[in-house]
gemmi code that builds the backbone of each chain (N, CA, C; Angstrom):
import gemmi

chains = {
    "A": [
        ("UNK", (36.472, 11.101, -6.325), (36.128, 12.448, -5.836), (36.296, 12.544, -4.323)),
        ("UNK", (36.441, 11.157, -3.240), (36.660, 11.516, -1.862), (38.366, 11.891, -1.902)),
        ("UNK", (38.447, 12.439, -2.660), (40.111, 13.143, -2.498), (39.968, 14.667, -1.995)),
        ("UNK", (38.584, 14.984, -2.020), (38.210, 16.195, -1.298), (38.781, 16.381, 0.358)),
        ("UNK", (39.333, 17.416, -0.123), (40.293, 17.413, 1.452), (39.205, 18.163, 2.401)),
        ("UNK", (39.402, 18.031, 3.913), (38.457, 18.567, 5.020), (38.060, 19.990, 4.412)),
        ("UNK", (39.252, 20.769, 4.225), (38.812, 22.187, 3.904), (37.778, 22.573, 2.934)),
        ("UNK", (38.021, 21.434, 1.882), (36.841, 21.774, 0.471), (35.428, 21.631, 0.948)),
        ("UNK", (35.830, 19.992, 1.733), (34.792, 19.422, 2.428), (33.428, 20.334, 3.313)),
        ("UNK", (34.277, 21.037, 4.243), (33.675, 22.146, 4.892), (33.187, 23.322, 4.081)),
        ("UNK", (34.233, 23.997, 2.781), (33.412, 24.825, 2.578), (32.263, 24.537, 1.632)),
        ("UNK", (32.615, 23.220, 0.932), (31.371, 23.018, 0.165), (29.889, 22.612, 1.011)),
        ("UNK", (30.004, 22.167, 2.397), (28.832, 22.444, 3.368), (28.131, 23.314, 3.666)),
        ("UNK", (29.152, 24.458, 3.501), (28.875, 26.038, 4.354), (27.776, 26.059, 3.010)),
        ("UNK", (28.591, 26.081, 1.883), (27.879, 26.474, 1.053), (26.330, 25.590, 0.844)),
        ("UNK", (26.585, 24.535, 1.071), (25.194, 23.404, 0.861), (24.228, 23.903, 1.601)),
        ("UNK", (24.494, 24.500, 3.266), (23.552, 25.166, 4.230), (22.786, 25.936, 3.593)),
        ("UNK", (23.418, 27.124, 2.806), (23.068, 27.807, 2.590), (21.905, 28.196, 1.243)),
        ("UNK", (22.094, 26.631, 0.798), (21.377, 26.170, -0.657), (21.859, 27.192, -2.050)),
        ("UNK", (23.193, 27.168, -1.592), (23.750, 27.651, -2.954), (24.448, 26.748, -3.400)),
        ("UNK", (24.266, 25.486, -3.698), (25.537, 24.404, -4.066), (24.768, 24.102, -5.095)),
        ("UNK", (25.792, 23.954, -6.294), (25.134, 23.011, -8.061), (24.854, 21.583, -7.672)),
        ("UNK", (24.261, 20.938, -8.720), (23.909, 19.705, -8.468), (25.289, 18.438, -8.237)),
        ("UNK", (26.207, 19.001, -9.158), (27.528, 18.525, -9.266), (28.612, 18.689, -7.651)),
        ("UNK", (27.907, 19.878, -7.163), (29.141, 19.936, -5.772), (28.551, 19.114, -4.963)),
        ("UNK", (26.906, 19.025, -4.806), (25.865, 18.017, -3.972), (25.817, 16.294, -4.388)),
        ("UNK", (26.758, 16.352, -5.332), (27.210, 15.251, -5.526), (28.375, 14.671, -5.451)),
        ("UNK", (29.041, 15.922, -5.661), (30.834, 15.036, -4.854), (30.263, 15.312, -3.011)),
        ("UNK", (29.578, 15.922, -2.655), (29.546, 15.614, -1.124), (28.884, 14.349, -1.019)),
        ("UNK", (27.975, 14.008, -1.985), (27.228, 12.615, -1.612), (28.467, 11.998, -1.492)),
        ("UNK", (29.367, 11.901, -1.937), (30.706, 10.749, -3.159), (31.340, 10.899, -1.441)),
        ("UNK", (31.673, 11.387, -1.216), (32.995, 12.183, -0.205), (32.003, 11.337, 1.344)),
        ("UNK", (30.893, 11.501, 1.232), (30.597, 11.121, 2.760), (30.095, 9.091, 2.765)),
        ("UNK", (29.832, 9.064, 1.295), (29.766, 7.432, 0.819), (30.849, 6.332, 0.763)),
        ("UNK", (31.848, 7.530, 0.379), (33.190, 6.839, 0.295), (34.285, 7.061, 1.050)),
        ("UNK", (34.148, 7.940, 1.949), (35.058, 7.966, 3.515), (34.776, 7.756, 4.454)),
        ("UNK", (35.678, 6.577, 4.939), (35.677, 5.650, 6.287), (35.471, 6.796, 7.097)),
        ("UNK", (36.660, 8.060, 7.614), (37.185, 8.558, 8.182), (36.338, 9.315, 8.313)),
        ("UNK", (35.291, 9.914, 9.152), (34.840, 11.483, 8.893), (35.095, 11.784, 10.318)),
        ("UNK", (35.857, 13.559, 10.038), (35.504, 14.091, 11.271), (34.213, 14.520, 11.851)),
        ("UNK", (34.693, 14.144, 13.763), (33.274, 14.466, 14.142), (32.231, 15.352, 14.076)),
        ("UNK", (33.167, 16.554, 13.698), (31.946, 17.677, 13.295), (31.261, 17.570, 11.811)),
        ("UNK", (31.449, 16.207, 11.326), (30.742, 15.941, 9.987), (29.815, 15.164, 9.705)),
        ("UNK", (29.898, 14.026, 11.041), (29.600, 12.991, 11.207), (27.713, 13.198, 10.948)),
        ("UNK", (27.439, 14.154, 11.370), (25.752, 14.279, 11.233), (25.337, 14.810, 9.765)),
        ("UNK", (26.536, 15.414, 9.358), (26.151, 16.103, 7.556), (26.153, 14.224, 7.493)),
        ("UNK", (26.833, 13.541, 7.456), (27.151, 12.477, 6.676), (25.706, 11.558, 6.548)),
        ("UNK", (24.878, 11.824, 7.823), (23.737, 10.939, 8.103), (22.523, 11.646, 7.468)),
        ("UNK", (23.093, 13.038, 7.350), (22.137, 13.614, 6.182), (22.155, 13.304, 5.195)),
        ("UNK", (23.226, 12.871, 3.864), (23.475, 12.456, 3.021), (23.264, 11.122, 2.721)),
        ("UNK", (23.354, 10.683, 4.159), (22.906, 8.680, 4.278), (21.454, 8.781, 3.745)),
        ("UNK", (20.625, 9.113, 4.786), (19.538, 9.325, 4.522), (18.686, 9.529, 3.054)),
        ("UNK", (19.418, 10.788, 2.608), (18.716, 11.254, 1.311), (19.650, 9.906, 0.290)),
        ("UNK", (20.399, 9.006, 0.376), (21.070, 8.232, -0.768), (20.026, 7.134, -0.246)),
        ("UNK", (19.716, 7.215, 1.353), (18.892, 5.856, 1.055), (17.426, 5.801, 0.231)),
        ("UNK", (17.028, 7.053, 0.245), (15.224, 7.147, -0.087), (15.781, 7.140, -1.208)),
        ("UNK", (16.673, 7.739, -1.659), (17.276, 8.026, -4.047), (16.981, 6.367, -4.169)),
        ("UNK", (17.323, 5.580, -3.321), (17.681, 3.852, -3.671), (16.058, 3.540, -3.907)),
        ("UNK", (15.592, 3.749, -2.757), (14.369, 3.341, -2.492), (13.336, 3.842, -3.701)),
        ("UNK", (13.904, 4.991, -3.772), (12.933, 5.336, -5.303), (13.164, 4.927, -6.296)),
        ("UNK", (14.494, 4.543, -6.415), (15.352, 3.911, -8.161), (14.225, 2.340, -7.851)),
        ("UNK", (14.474, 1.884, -6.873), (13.944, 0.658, -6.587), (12.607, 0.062, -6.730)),
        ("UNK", (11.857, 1.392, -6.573), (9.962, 1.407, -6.343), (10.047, 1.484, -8.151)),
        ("UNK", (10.736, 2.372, -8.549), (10.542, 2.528, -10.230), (10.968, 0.944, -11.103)),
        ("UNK", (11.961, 0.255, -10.225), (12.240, -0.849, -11.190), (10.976, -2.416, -10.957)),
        ("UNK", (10.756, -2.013, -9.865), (9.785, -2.962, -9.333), (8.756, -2.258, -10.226)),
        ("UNK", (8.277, -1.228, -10.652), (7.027, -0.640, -10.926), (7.031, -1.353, -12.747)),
        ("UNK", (8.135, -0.880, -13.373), (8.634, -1.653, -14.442), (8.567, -3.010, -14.472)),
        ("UNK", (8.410, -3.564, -13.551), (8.903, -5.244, -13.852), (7.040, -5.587, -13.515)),
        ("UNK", (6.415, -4.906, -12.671), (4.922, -5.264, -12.798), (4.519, -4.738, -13.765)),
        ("UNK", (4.591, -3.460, -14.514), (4.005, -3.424, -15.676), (4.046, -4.370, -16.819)),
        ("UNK", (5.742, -4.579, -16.923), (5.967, -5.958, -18.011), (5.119, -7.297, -17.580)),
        ("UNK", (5.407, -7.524, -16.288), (4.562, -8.877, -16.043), (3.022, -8.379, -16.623)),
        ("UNK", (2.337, -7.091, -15.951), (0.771, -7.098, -16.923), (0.324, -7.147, -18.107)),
        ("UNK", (1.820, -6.836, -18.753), (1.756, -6.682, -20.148), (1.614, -7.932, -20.634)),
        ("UNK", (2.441, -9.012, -20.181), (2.391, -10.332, -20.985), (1.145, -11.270, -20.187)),
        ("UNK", (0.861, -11.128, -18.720), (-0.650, -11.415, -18.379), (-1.655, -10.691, -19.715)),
        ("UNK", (-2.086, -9.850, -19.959), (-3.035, -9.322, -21.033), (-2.615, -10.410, -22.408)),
        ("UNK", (-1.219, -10.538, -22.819), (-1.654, -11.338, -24.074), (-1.867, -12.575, -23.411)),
        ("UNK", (-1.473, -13.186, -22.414), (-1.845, -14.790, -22.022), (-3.867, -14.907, -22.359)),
        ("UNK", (-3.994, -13.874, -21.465), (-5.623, -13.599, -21.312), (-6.520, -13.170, -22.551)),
        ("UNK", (-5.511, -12.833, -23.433), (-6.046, -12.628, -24.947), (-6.180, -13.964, -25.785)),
        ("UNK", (-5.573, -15.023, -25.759), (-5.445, -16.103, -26.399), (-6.886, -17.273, -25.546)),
        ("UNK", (-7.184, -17.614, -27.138), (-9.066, -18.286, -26.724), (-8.855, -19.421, -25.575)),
        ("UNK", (-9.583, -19.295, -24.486), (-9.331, -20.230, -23.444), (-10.291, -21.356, -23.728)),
        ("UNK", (-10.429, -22.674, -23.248), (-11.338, -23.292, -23.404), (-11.414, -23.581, -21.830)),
        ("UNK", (-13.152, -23.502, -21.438), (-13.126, -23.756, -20.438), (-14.142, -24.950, -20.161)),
        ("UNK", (-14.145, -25.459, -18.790), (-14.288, -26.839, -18.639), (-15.679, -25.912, -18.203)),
        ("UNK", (-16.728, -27.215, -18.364), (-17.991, -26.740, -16.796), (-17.515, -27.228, -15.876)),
        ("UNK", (-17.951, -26.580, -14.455), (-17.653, -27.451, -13.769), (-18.043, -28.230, -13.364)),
        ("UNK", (-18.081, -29.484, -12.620), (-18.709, -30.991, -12.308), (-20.262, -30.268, -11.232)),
        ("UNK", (-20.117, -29.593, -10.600), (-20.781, -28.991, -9.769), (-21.938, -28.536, -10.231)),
        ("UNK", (-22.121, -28.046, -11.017), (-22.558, -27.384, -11.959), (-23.858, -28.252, -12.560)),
        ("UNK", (-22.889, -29.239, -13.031), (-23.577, -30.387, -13.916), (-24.523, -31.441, -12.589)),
        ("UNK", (-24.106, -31.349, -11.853), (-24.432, -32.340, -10.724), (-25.694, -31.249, -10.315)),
        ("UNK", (-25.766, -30.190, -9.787), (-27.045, -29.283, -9.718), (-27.967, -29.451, -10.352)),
        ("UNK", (-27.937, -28.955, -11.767), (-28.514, -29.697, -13.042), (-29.726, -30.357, -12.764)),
        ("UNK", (-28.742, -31.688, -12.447), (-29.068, -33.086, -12.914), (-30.543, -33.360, -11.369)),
        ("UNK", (-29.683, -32.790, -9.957), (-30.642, -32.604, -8.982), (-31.825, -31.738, -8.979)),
        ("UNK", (-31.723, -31.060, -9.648), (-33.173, -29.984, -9.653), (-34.026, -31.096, -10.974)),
        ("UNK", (-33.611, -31.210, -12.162), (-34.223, -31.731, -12.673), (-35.153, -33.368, -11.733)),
        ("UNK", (-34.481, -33.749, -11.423), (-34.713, -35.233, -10.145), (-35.709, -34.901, -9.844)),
        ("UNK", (-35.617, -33.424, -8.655), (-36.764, -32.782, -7.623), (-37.973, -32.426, -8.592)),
        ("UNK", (-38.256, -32.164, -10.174), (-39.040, -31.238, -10.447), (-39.903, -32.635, -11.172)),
        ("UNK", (-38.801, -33.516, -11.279), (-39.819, -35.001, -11.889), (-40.801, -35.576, -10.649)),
        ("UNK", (-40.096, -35.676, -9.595), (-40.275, -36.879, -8.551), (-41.792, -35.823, -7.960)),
        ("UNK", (-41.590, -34.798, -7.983), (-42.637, -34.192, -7.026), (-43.934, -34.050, -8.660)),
        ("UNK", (-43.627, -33.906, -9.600), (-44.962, -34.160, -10.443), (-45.507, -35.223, -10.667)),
        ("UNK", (-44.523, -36.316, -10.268), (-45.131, -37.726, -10.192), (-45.940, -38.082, -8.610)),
        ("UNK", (-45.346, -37.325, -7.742), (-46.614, -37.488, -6.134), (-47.430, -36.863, -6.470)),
        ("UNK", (-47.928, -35.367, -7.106), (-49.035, -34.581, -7.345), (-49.356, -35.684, -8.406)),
        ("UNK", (-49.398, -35.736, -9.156), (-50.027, -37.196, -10.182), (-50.331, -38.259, -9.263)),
        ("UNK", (-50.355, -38.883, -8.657), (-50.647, -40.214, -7.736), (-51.467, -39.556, -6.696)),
        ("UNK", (-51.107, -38.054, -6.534), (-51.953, -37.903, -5.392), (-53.567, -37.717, -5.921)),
        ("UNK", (-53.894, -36.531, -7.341), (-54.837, -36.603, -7.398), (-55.100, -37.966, -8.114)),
        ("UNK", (-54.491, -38.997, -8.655), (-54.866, -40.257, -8.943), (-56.001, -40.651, -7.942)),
        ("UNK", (-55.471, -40.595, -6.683), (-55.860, -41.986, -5.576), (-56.831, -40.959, -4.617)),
        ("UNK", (-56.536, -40.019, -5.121), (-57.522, -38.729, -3.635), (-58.920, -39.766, -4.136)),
        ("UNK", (-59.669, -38.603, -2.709), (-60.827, -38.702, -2.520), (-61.759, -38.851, -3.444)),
        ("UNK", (-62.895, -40.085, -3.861), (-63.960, -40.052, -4.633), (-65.343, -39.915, -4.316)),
        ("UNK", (-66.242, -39.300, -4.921), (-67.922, -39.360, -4.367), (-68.666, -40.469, -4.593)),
        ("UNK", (-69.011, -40.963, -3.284), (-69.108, -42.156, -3.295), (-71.017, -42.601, -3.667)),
        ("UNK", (-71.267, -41.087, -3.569), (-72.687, -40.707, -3.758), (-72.967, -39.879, -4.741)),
        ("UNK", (-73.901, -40.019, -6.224), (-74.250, -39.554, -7.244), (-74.919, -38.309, -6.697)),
        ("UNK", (-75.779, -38.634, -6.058), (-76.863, -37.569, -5.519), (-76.372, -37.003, -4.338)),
        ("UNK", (-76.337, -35.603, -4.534), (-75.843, -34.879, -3.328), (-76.948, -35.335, -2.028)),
        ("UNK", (-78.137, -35.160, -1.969), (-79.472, -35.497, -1.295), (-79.116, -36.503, -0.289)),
        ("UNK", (-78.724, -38.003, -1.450), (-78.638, -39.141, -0.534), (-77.027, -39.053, 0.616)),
        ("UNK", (-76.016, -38.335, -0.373), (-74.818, -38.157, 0.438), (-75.556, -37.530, 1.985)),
        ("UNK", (-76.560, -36.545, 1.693), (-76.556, -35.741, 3.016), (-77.132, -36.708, 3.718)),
        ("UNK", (-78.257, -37.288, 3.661), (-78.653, -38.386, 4.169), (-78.023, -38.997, 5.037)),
        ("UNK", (-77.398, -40.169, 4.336), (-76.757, -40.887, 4.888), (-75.465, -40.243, 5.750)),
        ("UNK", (-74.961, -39.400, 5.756), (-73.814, -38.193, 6.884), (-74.650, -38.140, 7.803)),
        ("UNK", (-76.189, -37.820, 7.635), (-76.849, -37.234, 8.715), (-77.086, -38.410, 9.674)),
        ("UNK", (-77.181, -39.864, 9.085), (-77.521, -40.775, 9.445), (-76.088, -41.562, 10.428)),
        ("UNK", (-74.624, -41.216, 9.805), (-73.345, -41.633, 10.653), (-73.404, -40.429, 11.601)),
        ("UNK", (-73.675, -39.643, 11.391), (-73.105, -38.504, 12.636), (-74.438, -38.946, 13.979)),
        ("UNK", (-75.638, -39.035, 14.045), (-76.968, -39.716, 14.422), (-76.739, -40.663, 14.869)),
        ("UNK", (-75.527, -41.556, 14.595), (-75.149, -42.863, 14.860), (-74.136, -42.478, 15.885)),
        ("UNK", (-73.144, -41.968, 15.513), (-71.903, -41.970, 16.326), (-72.058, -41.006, 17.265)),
        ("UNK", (-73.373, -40.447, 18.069), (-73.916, -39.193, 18.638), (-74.545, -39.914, 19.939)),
        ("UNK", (-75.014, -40.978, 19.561), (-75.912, -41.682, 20.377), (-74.380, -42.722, 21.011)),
        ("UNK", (-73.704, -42.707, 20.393), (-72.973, -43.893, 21.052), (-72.041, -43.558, 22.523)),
    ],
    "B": [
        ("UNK", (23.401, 3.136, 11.689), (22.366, 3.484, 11.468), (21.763, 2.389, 10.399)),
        ("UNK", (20.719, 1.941, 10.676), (20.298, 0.562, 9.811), (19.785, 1.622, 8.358)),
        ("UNK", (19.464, 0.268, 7.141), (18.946, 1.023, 5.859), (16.930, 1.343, 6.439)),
        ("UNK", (16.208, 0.491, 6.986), (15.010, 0.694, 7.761), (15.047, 1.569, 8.873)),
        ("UNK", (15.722, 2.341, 9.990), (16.018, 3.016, 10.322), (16.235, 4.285, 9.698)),
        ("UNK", (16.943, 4.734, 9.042), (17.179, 5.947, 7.969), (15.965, 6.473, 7.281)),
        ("UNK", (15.108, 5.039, 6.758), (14.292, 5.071, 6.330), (12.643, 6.206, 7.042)),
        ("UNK", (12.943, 5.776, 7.917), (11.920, 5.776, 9.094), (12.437, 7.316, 9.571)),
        ("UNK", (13.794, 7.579, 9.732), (13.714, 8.713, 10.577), (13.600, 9.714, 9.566)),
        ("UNK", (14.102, 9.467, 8.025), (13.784, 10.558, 7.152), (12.391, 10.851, 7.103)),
        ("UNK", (11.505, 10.412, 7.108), (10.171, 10.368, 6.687), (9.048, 10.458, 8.289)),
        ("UNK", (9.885, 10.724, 8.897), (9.428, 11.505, 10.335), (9.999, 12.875, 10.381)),
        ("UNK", (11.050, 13.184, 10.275), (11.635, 14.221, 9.341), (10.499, 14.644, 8.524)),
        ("UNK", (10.651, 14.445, 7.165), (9.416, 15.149, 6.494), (8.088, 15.348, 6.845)),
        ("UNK", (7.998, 14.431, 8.005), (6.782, 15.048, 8.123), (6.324, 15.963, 8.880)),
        ("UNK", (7.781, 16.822, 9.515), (7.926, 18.078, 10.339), (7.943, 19.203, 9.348)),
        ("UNK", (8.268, 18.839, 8.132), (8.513, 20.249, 7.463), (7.234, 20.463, 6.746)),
        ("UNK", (7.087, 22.132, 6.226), (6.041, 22.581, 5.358), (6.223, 21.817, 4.432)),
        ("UNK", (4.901, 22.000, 3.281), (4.491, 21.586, 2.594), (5.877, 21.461, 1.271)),
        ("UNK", (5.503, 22.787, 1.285), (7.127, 23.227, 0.653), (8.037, 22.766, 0.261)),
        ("UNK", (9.065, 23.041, 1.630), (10.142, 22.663, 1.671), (10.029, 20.753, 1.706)),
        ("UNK", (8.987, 20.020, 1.817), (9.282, 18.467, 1.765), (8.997, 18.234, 0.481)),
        ("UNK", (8.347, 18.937, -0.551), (8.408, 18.971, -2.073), (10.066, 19.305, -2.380)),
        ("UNK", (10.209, 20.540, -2.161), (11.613, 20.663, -2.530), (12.694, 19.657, -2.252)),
        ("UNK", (12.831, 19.198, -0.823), (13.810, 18.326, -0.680), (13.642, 17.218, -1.445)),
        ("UNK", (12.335, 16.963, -1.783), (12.286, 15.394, -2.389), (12.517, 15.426, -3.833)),
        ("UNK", (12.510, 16.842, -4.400), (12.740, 17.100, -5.596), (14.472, 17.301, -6.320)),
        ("UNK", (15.008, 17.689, -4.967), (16.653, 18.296, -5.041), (17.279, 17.141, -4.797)),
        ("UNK", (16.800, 16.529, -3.502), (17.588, 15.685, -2.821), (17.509, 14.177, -2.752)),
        ("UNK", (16.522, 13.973, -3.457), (16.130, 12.287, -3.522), (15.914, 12.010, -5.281)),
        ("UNK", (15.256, 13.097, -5.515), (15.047, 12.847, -7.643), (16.387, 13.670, -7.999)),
        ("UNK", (17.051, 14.223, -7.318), (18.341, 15.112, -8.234), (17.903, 16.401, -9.604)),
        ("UNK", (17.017, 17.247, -9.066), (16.245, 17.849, -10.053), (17.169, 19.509, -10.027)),
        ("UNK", (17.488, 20.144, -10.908), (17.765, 21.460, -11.310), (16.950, 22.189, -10.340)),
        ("UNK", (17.815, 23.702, -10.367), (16.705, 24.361, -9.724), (15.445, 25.252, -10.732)),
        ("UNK", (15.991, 24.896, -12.162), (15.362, 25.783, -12.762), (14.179, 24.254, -13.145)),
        ("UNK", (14.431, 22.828, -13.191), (13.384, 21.825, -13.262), (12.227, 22.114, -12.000)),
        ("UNK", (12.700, 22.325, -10.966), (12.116, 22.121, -9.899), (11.332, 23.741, -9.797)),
        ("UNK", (11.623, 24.905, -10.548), (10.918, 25.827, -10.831), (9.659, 25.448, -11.827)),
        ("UNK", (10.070, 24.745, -12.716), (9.157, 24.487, -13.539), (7.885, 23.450, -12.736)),
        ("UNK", (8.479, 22.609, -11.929), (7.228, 21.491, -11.278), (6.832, 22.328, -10.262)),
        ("UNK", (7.244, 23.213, -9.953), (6.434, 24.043, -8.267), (5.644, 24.928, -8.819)),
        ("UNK", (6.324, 25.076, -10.021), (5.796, 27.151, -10.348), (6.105, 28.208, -8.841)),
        ("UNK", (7.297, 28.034, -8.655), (7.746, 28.975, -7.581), (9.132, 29.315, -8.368)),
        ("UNK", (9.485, 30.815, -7.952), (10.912, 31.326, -8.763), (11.679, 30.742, -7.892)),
        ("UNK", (13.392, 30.925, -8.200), (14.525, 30.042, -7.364), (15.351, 30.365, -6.873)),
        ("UNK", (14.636, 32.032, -6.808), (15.109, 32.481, -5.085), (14.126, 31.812, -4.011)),
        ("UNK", (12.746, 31.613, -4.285), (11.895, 31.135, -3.165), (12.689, 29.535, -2.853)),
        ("UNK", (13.237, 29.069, -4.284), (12.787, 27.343, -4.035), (14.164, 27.496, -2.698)),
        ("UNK", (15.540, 28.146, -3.009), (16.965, 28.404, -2.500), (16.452, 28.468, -0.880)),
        ("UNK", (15.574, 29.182, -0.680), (15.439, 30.158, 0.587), (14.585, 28.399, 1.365)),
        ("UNK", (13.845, 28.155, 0.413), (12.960, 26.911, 1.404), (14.141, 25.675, 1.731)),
        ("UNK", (14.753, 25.804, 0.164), (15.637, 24.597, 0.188), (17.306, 24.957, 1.738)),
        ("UNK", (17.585, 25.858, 1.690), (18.217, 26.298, 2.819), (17.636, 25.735, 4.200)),
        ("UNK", (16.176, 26.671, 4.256), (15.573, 26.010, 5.879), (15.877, 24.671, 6.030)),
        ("UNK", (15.031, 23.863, 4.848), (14.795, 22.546, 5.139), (15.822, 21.927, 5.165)),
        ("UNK", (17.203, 21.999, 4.542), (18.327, 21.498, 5.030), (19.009, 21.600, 6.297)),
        ("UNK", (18.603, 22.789, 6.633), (19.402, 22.994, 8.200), (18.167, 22.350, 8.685)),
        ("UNK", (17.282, 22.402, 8.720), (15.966, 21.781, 9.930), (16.095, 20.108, 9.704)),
        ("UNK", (16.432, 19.410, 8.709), (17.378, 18.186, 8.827), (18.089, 18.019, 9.452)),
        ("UNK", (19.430, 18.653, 9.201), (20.330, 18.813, 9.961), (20.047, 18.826, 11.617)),
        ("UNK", (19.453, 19.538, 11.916), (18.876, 20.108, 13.241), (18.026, 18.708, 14.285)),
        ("UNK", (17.435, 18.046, 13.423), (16.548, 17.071, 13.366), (17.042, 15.735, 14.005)),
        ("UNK", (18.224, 15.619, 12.888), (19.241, 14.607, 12.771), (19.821, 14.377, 14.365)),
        ("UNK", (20.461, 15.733, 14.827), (21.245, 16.172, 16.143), (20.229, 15.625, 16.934)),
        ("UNK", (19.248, 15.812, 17.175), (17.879, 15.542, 17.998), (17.305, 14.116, 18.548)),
        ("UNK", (17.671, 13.578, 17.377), (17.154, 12.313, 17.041), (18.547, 11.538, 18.068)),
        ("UNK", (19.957, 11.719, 17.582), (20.932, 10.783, 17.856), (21.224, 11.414, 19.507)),
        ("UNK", (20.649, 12.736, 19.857), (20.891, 12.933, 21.269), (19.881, 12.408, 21.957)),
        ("UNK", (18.629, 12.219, 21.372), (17.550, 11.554, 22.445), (18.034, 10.294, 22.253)),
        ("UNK", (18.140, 9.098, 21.368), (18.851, 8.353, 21.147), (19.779, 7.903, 22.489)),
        ("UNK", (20.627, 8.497, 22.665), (21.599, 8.420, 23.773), (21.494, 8.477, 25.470)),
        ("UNK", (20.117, 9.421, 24.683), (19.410, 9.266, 26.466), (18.902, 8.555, 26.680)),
        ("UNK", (18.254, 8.284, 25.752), (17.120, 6.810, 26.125), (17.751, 5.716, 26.271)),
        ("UNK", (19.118, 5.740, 25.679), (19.962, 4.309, 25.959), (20.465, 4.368, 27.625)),
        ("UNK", (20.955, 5.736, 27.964), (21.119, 6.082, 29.372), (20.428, 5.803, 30.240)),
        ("UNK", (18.545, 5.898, 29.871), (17.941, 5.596, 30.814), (17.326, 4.421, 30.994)),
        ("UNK", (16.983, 3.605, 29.574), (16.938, 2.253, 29.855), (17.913, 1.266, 30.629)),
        ("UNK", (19.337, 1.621, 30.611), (20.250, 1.309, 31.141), (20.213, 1.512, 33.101)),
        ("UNK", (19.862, 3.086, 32.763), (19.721, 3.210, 34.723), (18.844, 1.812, 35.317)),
        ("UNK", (17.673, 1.893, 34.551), (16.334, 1.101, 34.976), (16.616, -0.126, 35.322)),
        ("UNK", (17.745, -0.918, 34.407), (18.119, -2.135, 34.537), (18.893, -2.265, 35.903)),
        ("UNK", (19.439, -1.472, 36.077), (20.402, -0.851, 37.071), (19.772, -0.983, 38.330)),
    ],
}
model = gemmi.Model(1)
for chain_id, residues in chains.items():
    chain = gemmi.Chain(chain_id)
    for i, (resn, *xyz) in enumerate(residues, 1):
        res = gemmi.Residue()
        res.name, res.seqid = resn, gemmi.SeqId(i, " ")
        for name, pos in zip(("N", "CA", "C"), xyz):
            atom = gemmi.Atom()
            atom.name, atom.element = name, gemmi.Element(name[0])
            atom.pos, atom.b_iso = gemmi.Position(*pos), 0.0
            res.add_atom(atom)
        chain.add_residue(res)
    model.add_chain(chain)
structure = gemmi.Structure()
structure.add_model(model)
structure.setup_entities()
């Protein structure tokens, strides 16, 4: 279709300005400015118009095939993720565990030893306990 | 003119035009849509879509000129500076 000679060339512009051109004439001008080395200079800026709009057409054919190729990849992620996984614990996990249990033995065995060995009354009779307190403090008062 | 370049100046471009006319162009001129398709996605008749699609082609056009003449100056004047 770049067999479009200058004259067609031009009037099919006039006409493009004017947004009366079919989809078919807006496409031999795409063809005509894609596929000729040669453009005259008074064309040279239609041509960068046409650059332009063929580059974003790419860019969109492109966003759609990429958009396609992630959907397929989600598609076959979902059956991977459908099939029964077996999963490990992790070591971490098990090692926590094993430390809290440690902490919850070791500290009921000091509260056990502690009230084991605590303090005993060394006096039956409260009376004589006071007594004899009254009798160390009396002592260690005078000293 | 690079393919990132083009990129960049179209879409500085659109973002000079109405609402409109950057629907329309992206509908005519980048998806390849009818004018009677592109009636149907606007709900505008196609004398309106013709009349927007007209501006916004010449204000491209117009745009384009703008771009490659500042372009030339700025190469002019980075050049003086070195100078």
């Amino acid at each position: 279709m770049s067999t479009m000679d200058i004259k067609q060339t031009e009037h099919l512009l006039k006409k493009y300005y004017e947004g009366l051109t079919t989809l078919a004439e807006e496409r031999m001008l795409q063809e005509y400015f894609t596929e000729t080395q040669e453009i005259p200079a008074e064309l040279v800026t239609s041509k960068q118009q046409f650059m332009l709009y063929k580059t974003a057409a790419e860019a969109r054919l492109n966003a759609e095939k990429l958009e396609l190729r992630i959907a397929a990849l989600i598609d076959n992620q979902a059956t991977i993720t459908l099939e029964p996984v077996h999963q490990r614990k992790p070591m971490y996990r098990i090692l926590a565990a094993a430390t809290i249990a440690l902490l919850i033995g070791v500290s009921g065995l000091f509260i056990y030893l502690g009230q084991k060995n605590g303090p005993k009354d060394t006096f039956a009779d409260p009376m004589i306990a006071y007594n004899e307190a009254q009798k160390a403090l009396l002592y260690v008062s005078q000293k | 003119m690079e393919r990132s370049d083009r990129t960049k100046l179209l879409n500085r471009i659109m973002d000079k035009l109405p609402e409109q006319q950057r629907t329309i162009i992206q509908l005519r001129e980048i998806e390849g849509f009818e004018f009677e398709e592109i009636a149907l996605i606007t709900d505008m008749n196609i004398n309106a879509i013709r009349v927007n699609l007209f501006r916004a082609r010449n204000k491209i056009k117009e745009e384009i000129i703008k771009y490659e003449h500042n372009g030339h100056q700025t190469n002019g004047a980075s050049v003086k500076k070195i100078l």
